[in-house]
MIKESE-799158 format. One record per atom (N, C-alpha, C): x, y, z; residue in one letter; atom name. Coordinates in pm, whole numbers, padded with zeros to 5 digits. Layout:
# residues N
+--------+--------+--------+--------+-------+
:   east :  north :     up : residu : atome :
+--------+--------+--------+--------+-------+
:      X :      Y :      Z :      A :    CA :
...
+--------+--------+--------+--------+-------+
# end
This chain:
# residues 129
+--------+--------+--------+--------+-------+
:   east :  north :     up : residu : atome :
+--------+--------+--------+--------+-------+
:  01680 :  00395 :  01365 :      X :     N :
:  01584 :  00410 :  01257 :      X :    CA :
:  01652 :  00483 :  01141 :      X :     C :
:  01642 :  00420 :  01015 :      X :     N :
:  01728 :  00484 :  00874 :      X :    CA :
:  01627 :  00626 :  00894 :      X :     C :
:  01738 :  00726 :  00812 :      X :     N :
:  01658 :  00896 :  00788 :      X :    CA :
:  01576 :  00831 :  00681 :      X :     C :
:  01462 :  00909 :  00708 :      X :     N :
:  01346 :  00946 :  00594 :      X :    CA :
:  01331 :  01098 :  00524 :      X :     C :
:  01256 :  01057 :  00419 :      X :     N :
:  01280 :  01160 :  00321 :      X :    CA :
:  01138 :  01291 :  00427 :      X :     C :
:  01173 :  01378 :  00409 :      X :     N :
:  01086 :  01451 :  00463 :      X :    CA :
:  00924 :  01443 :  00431 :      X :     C :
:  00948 :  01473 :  00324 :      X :     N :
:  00778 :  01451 :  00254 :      X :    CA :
:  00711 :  01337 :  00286 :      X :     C :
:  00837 :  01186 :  00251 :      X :     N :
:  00714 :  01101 :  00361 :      X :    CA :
:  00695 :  01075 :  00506 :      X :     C :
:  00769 :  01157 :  00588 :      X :     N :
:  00759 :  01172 :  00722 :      X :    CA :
:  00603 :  01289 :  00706 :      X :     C :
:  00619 :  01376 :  00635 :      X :     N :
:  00482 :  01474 :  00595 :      X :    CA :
:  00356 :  01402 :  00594 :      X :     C :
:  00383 :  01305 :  00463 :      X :     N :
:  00248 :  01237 :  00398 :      X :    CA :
:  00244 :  01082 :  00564 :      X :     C :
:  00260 :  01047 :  00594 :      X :     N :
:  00288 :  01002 :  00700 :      X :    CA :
:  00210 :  01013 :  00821 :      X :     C :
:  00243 :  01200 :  00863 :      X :     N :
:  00184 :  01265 :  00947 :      X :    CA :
: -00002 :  01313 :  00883 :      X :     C :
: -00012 :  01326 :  00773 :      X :     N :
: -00150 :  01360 :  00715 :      X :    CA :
: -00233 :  01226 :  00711 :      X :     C :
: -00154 :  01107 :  00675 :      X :     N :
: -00229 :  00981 :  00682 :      X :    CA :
: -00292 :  00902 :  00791 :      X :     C :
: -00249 :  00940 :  00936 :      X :     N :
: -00298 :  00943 :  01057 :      X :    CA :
: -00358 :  01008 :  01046 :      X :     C :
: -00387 :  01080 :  01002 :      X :     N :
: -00552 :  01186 :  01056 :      X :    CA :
: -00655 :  01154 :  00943 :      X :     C :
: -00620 :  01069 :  00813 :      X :     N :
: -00721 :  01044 :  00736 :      X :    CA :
: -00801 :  00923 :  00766 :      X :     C :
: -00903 :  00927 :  00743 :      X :     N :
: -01029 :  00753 :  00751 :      X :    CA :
: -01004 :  00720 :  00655 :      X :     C :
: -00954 :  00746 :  00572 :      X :     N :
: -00943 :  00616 :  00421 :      X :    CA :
: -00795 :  00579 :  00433 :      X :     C :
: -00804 :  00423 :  00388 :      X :     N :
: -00711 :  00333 :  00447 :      X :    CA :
: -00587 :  00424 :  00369 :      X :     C :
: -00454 :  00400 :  00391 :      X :     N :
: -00389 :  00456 :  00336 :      X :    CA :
: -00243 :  00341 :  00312 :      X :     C :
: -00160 :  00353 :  00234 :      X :     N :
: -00014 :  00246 :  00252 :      X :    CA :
:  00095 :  00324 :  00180 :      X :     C :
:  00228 :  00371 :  00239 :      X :     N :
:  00342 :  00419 :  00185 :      X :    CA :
:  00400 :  00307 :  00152 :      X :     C :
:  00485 :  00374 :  00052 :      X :     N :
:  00620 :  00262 :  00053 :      X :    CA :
:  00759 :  00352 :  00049 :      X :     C :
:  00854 :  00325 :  00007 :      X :     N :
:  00975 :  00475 : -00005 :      X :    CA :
:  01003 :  00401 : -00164 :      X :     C :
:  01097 :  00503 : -00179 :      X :     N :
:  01176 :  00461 : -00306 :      X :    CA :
:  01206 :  00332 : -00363 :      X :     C :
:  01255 :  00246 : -00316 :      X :     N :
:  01290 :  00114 : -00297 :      X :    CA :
:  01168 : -00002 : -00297 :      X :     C :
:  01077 :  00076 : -00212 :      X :     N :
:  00934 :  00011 : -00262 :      X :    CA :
:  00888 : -00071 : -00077 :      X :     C :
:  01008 : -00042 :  00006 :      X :     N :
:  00930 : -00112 :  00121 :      X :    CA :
:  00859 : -00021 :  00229 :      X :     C :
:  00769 : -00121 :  00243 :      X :     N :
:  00678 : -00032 :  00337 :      X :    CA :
:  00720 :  00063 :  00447 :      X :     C :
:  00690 :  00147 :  00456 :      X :     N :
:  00709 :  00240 :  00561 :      X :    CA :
:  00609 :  00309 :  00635 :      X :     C :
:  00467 :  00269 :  00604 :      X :     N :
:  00356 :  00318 :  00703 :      X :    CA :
:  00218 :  00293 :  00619 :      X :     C :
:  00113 :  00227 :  00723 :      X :     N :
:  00001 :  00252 :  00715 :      X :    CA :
: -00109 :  00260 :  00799 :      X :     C :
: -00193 :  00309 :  00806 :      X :     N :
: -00288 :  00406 :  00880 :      X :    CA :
: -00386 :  00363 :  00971 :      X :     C :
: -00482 :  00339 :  01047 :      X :     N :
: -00538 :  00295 :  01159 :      X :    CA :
: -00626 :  00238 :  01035 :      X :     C :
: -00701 :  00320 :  00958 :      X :     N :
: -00824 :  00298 :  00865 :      X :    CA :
: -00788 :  00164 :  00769 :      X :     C :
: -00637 :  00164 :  00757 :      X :     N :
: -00606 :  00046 :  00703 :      X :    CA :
: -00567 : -00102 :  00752 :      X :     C :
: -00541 : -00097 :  00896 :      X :     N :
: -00504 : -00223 :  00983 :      X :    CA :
: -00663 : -00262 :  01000 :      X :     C :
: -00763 : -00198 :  00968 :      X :     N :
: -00905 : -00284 :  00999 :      X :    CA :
: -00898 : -00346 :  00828 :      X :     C :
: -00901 : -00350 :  00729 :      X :     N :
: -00885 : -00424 :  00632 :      X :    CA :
: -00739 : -00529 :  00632 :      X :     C :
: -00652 : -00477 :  00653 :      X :     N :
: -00547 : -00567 :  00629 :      X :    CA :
: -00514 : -00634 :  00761 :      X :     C :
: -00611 : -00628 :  00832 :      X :     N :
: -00607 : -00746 :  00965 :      X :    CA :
: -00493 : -00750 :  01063 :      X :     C :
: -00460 : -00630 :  01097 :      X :     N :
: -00308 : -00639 :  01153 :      X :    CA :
: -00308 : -00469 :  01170 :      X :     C :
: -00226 : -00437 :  01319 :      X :     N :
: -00217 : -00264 :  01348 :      X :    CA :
: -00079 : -00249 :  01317 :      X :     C :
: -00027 : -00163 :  01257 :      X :     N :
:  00111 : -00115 :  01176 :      X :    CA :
:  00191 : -00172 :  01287 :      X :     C :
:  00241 : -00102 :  01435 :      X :     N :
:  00304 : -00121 :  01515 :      X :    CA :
:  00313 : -00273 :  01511 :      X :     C :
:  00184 : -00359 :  01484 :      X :     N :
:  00249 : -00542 :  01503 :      X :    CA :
:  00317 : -00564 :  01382 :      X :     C :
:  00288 : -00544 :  01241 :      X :     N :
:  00359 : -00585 :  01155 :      X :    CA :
:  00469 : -00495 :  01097 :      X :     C :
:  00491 : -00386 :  01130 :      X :     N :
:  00567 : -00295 :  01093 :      X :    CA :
:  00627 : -00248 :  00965 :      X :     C :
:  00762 : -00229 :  00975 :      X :     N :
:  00787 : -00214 :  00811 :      X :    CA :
:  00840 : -00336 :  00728 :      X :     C :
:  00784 : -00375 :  00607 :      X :     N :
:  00821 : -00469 :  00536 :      X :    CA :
:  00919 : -00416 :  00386 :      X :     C :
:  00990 : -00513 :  00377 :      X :     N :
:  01101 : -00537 :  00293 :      X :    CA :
:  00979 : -00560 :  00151 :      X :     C :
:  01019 : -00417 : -00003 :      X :     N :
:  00972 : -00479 : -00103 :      X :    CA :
:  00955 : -00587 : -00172 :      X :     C :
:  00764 : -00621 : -00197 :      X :     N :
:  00787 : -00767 : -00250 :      X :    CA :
:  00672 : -00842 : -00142 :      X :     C :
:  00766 : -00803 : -00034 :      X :     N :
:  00704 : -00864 :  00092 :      X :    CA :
:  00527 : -00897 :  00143 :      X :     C :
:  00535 : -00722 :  00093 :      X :     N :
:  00365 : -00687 :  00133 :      X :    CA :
:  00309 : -00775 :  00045 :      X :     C :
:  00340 : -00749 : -00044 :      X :     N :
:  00241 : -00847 : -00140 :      X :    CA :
:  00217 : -00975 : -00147 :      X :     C :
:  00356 : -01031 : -00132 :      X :     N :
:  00319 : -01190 : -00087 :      X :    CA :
:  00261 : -01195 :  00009 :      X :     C :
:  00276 : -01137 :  00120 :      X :     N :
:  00197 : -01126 :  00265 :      X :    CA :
:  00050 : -01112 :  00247 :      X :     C :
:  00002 : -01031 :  00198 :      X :     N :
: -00183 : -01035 :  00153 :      X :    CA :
: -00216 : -01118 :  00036 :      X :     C :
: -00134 : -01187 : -00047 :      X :     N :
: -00155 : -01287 : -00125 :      X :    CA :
: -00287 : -01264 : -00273 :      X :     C :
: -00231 : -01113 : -00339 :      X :     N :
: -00356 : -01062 : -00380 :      X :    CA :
: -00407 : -01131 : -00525 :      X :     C :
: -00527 : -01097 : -00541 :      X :     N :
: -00616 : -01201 : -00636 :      X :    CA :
: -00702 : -01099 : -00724 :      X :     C :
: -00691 : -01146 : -00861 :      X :     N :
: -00803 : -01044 : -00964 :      X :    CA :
: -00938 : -01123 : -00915 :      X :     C :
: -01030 : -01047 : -00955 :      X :     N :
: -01150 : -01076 : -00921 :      X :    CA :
: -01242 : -01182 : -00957 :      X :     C :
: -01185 : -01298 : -01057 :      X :     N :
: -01197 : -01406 : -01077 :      X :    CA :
: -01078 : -01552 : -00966 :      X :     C :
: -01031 : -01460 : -00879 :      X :     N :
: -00952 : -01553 : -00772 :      X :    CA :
: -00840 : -01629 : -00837 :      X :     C :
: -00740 : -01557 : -00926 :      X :     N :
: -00625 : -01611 : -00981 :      X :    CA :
: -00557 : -01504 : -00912 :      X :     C :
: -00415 : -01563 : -00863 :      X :     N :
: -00316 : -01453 : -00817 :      X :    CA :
: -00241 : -01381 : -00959 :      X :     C :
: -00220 : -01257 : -00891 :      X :     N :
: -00178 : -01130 : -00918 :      X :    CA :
: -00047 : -01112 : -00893 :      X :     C :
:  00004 : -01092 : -00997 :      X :     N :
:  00181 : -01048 : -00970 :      X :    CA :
:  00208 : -00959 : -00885 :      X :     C :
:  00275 : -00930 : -00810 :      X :     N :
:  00344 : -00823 : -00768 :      X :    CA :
:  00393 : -00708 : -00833 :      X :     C :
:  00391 : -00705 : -00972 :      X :     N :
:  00457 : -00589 : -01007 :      X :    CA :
:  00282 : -00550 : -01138 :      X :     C :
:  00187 : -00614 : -01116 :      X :     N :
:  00056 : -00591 : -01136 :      X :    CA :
: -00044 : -00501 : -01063 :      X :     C :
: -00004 : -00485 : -00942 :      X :     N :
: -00047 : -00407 : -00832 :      X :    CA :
: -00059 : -00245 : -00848 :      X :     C :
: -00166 : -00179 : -00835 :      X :     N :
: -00138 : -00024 : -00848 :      X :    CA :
: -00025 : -00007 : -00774 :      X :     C :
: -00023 : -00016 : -00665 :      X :     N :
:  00122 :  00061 : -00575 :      X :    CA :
:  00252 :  00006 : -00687 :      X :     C :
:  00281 : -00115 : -00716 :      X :     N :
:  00357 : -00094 : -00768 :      X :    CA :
:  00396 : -00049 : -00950 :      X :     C :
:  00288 : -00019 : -01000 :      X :     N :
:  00285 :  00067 : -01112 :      X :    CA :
:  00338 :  00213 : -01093 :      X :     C :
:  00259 :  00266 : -00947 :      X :     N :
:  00258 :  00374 : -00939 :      X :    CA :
:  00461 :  00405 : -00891 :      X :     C :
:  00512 :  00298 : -00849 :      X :     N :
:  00651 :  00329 : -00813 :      X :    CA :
:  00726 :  00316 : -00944 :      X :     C :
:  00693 :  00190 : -01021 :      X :     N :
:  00786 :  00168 : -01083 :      X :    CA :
:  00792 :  00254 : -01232 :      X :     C :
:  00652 :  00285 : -01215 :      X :     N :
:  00626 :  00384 : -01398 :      X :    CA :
:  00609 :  00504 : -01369 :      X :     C :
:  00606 :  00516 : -01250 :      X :     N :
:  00590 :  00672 : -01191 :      X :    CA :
:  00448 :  00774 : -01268 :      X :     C :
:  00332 :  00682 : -01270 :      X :     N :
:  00189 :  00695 : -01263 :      X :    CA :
:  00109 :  00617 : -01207 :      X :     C :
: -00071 :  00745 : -01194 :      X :     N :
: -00092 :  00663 : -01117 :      X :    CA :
: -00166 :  00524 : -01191 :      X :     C :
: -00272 :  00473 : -01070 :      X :     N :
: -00276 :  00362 : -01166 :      X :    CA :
: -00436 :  00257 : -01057 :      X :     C :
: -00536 :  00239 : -01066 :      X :     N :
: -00644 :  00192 : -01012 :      X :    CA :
: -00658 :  00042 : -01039 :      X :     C :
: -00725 : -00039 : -00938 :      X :     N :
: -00750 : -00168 : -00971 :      X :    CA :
: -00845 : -00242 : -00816 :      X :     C :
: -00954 : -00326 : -00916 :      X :     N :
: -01035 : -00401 : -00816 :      X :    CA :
: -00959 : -00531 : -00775 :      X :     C :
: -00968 : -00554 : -00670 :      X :     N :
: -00893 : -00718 : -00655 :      X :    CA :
: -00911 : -00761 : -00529 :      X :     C :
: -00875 : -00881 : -00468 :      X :     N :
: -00853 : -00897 : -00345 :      X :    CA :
: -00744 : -00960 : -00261 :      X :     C :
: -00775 : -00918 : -00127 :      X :     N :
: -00661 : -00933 : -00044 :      X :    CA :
: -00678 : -01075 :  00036 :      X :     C :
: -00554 : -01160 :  00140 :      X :     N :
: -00608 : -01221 :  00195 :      X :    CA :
: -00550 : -01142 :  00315 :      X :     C :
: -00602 : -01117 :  00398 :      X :     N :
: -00536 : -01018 :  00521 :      X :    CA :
: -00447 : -01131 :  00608 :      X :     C :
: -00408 : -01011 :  00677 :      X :     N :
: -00339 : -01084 :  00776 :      X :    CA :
: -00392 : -01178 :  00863 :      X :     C :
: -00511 : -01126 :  00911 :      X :     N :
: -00628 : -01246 :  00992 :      X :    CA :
: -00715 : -01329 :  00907 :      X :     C :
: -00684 : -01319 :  00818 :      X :     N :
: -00696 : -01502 :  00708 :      X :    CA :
: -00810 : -01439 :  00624 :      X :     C :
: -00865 : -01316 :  00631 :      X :     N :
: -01027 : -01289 :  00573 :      X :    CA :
: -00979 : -01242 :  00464 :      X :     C :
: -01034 : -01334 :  00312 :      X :     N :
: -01081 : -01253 :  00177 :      X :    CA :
: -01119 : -01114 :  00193 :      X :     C :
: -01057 : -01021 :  00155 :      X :     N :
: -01120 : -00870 :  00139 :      X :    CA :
: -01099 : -00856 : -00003 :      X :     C :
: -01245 : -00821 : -00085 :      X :     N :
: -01230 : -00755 : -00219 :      X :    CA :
: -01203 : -00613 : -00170 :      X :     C :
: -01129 : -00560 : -00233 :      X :     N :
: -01093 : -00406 : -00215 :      X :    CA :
: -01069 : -00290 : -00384 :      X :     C :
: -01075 : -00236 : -00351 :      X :     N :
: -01033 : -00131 : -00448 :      X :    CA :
: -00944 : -00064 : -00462 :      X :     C :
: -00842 : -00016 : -00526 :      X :     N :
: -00734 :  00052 : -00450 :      X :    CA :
: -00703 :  00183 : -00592 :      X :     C :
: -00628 :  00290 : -00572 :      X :     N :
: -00595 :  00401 : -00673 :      X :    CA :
: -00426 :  00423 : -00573 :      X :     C :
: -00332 :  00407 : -00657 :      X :     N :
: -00175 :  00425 : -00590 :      X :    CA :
: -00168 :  00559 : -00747 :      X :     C :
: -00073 :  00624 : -00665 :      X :     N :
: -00011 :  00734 : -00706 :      X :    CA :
:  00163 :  00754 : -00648 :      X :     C :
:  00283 :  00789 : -00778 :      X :     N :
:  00351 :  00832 : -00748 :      X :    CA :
:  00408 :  00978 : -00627 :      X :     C :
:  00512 :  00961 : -00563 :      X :     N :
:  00540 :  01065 : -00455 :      X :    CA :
:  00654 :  01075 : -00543 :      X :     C :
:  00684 :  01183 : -00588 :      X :     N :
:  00856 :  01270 : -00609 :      X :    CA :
:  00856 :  01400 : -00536 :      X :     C :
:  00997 :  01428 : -00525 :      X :     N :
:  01046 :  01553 : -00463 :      X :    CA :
:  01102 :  01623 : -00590 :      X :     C :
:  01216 :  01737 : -00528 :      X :     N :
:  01262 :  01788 : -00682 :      X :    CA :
:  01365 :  01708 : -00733 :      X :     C :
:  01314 :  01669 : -00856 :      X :     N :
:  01409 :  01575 : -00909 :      X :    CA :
:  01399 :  01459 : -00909 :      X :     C :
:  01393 :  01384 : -00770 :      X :     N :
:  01404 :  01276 : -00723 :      X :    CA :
:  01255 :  01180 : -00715 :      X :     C :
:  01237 :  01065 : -00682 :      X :     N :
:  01173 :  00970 : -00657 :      X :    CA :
:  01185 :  00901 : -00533 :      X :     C :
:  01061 :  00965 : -00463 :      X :     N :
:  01036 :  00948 : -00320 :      X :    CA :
:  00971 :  00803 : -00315 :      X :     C :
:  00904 :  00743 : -00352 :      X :     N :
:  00835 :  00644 : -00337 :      X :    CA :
:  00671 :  00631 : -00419 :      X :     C :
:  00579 :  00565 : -00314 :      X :     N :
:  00454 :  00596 : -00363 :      X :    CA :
:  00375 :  00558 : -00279 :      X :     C :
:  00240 :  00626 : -00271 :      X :     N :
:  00093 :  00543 : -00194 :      X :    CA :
: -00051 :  00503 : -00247 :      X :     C :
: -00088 :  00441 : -00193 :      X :     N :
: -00220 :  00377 : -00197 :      X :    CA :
: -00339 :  00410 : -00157 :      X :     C :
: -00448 :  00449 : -00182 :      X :     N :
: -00552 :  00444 : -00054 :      X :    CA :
: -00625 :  00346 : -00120 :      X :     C :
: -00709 :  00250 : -00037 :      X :     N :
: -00781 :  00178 : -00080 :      X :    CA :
: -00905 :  00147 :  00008 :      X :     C :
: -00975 :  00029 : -00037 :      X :     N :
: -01121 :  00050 :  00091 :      X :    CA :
: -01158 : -00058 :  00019 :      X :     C :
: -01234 : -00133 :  00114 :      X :     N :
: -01291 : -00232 :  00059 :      X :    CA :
: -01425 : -00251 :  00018 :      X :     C :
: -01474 : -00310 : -00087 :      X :     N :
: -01585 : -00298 : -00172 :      X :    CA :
: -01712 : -00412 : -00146 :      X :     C :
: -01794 : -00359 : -00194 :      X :     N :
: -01897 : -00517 : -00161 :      X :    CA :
: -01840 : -00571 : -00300 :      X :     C :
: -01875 : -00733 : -00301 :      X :     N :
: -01855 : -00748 : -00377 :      X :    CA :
: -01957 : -00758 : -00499 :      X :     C :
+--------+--------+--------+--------+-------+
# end
């Protein structure tokens, strides 16, 4: 297993104990953990799909603005929040891993250490529509 940065081995350890869905990524932007609260929306338990290569996640849930046109990948709060290093909110939807439309909501926020650029996370939840 590559070393991890401490803080997200930290934020990591706090996101298991939270109920709101949660999604890391590291620096680079690939996934590196998400939370029990979040494998019931994204249709899939971390341990089966594990860590994904940036880019990946996103094509993988196949996400949609709320008129059902796809959404870039670099449109996505999580990845605002990595690449501009703020945060950044948005309604949209997912197609999960078990094939189900989820409208969701999501707010991603930058992670830095001193100096550096740790990555970023997500919490999100899904909305009526």
């Amino acid at each position: 297993m590559p070393q991890r940065e401490i803080e997200l081995i930290l934020l990591r350890q706090l996101a298991t104990r939270l109920e709101t869905p949660i999604f890391i990524v590291n620096a680079d932007g690939d996934l590196v953990f998400y939370n029990v609260a979040a494998e019931k929306i994204l249709g899939r338990r971390f341990e089966e799909s594990g860590t994904m290569r940036s880019g990946e996640w996103a094509e993988a849930w196949a996400p949609t603005d709320r008129a059902g046109r796809p959404l870039s990948p670099k449109d996505l709060p999580l990845s605002i929040a990595l690449e501009e290093a703020r945060p950044s909110h948005l309604q949209f939807s997912i197609r999960a891993f078990d094939g189900v439309v989820r409208p969701i909501e999501a707010v991603a926020f930058p992670l830095a250490g001193t100096g550096r650029r740790l990555g970023a996370a997500v919490m999100f939840w899904e909305r009526s529509t």
